[in-house]
C-alpha atoms as a printed R data frame, in Angstrom:
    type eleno elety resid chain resno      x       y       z
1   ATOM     1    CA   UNK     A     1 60.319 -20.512 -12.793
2   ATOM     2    CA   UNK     A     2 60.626 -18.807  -9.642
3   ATOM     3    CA   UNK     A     3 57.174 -16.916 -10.336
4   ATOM     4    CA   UNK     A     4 55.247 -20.298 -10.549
5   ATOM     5    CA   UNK     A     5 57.133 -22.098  -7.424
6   ATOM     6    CA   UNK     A     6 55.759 -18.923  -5.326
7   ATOM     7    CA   UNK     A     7 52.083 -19.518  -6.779
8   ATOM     8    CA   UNK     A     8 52.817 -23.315  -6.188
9   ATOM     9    CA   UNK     A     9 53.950 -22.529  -2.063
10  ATOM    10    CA   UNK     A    10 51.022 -20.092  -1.909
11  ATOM    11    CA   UNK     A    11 48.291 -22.403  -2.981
12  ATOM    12    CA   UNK     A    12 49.442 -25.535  -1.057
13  ATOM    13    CA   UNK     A    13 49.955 -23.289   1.842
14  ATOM    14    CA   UNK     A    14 46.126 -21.863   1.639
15  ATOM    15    CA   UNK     A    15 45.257 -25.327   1.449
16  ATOM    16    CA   UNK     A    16 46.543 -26.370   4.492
17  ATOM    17    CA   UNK     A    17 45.278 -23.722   6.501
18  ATOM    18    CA   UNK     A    18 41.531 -24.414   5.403
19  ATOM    19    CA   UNK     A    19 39.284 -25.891   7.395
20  ATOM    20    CA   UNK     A    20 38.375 -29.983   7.933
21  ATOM    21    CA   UNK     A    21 36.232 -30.950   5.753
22  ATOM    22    CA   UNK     A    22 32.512 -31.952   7.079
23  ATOM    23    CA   UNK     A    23 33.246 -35.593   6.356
24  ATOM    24    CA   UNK     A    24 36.712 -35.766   8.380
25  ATOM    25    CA   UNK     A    25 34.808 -34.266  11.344
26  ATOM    26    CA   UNK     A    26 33.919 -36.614  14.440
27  ATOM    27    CA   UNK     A    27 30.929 -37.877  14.374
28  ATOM    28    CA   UNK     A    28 27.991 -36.432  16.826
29  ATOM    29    CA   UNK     A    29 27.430 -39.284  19.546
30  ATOM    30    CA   UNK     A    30 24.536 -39.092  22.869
31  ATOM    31    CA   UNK     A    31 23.225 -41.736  24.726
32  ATOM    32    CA   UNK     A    32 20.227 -43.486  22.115
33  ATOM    33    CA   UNK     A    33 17.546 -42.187  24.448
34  ATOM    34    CA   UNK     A    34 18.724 -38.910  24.208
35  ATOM    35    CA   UNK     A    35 19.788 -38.727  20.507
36  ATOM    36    CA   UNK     A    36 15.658 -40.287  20.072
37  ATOM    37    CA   UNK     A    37 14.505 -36.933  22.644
38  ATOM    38    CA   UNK     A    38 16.338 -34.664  20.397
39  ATOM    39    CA   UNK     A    39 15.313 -35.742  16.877
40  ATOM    40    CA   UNK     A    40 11.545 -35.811  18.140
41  ATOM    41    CA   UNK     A    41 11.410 -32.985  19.993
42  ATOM    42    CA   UNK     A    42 13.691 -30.455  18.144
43  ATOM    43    CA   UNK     A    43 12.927 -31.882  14.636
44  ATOM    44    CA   UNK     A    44  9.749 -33.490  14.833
45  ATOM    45    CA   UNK     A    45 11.210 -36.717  12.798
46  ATOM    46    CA   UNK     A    46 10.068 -40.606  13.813
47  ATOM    47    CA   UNK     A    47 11.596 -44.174  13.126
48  ATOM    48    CA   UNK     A    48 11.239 -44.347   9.478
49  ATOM    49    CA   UNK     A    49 13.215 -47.584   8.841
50  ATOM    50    CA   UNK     A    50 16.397 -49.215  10.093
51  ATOM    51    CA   UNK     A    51 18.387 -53.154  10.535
52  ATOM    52    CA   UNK     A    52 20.704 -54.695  12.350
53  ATOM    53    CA   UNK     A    53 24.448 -54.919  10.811
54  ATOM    54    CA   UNK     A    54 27.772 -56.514  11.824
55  ATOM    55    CA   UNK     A    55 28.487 -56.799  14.951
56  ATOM    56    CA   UNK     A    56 25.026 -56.196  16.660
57  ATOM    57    CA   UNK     A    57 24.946 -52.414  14.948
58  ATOM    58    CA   UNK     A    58 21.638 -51.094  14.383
59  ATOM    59    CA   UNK     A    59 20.982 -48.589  11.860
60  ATOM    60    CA   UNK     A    60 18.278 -46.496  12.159
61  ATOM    61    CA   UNK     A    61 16.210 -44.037   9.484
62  ATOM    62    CA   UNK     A    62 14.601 -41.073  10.907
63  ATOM    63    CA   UNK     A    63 12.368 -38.518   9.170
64  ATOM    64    CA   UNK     A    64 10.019 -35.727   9.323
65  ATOM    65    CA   UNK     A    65  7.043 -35.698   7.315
66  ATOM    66    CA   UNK     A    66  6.217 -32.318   7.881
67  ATOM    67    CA   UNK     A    67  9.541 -30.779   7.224
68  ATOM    68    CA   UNK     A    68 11.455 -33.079   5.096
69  ATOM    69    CA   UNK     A    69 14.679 -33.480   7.261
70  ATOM    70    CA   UNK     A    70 15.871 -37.053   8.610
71  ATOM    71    CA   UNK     A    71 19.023 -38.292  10.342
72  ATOM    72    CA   UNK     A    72 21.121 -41.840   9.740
73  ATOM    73    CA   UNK     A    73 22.600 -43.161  12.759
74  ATOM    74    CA   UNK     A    74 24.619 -46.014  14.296
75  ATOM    75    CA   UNK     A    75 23.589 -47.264  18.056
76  ATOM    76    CA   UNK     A    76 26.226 -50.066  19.482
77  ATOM    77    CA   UNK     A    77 25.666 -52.258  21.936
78  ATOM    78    CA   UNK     A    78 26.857 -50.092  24.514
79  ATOM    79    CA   UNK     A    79 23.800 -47.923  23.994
80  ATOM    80    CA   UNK     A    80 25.603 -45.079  22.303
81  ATOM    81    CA   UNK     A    81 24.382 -44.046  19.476
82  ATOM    82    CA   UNK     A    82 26.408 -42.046  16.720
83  ATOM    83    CA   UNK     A    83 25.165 -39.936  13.671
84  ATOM    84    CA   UNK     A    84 26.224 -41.052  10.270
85  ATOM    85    CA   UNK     A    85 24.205 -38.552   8.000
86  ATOM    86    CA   UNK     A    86 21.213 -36.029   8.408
87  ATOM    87    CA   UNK     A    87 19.637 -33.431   5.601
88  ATOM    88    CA   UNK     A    88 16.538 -32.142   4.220
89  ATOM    89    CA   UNK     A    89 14.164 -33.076   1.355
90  ATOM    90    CA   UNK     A    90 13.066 -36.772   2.635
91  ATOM    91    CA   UNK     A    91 10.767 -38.301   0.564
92  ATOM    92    CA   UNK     A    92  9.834 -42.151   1.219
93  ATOM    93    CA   UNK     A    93  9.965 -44.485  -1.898
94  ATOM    94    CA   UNK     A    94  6.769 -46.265  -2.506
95  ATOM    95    CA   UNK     A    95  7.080 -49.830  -1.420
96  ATOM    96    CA   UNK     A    96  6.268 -52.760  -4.204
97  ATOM    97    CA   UNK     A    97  4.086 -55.382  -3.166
98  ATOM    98    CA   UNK     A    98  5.950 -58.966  -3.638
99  ATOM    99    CA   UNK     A    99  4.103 -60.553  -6.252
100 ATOM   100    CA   UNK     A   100  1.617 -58.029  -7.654
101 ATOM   101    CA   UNK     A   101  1.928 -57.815 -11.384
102 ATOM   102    CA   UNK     A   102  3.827 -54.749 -12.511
């Protein structure tokens, strides 16, 4: 009993000296211009896609052709924008054509 209360205290205690995980981390946020200086500059990547949500949000797709990375972000109407996701391996889907026979 007292050996496995010990292992118990040990592993919750490890536990909650580890690290944040990435996805409770803040999220990265610039000014839109410079967020759009960065991503072309450093990363070679251009508007892929994007739309407007709830409450005048835009979300916006960018990507890299040549290297496969891309970054999701958030701008608000104050200007700041705010990144949501980025990777590697981008591909683009090919689009269907409304009304073409399949």
């Amino acid at each position: 009993m007292f050996k496995r209360l010990i292992t118990t205290a040990l592993v919750f205690g490890a536990a909650a000296l580890a690290p944040p995980a990435d996805a409770q981390s803040r999220p990265q946020c610039f000014d839109r211009g410079t967020l759009v200086d960065i991503l072309t500059e450093q990363f070679n990547e251009t508007l892929t896609g994007g739309g407007l949500q709830s409450p005048g949000q835009l979300l916006e797709i960018w990507s890299s052709h040549s290297t496969g990375s891309f970054t999701v972000f958030i701008t608000y109407p104050t200007g700041i924008s705010c990144v949501v996701a980025s990777g590697r391996e981008w591909h683009n889907a090919p689009m269907a054509i409304l009304g073409a026979d399949s």
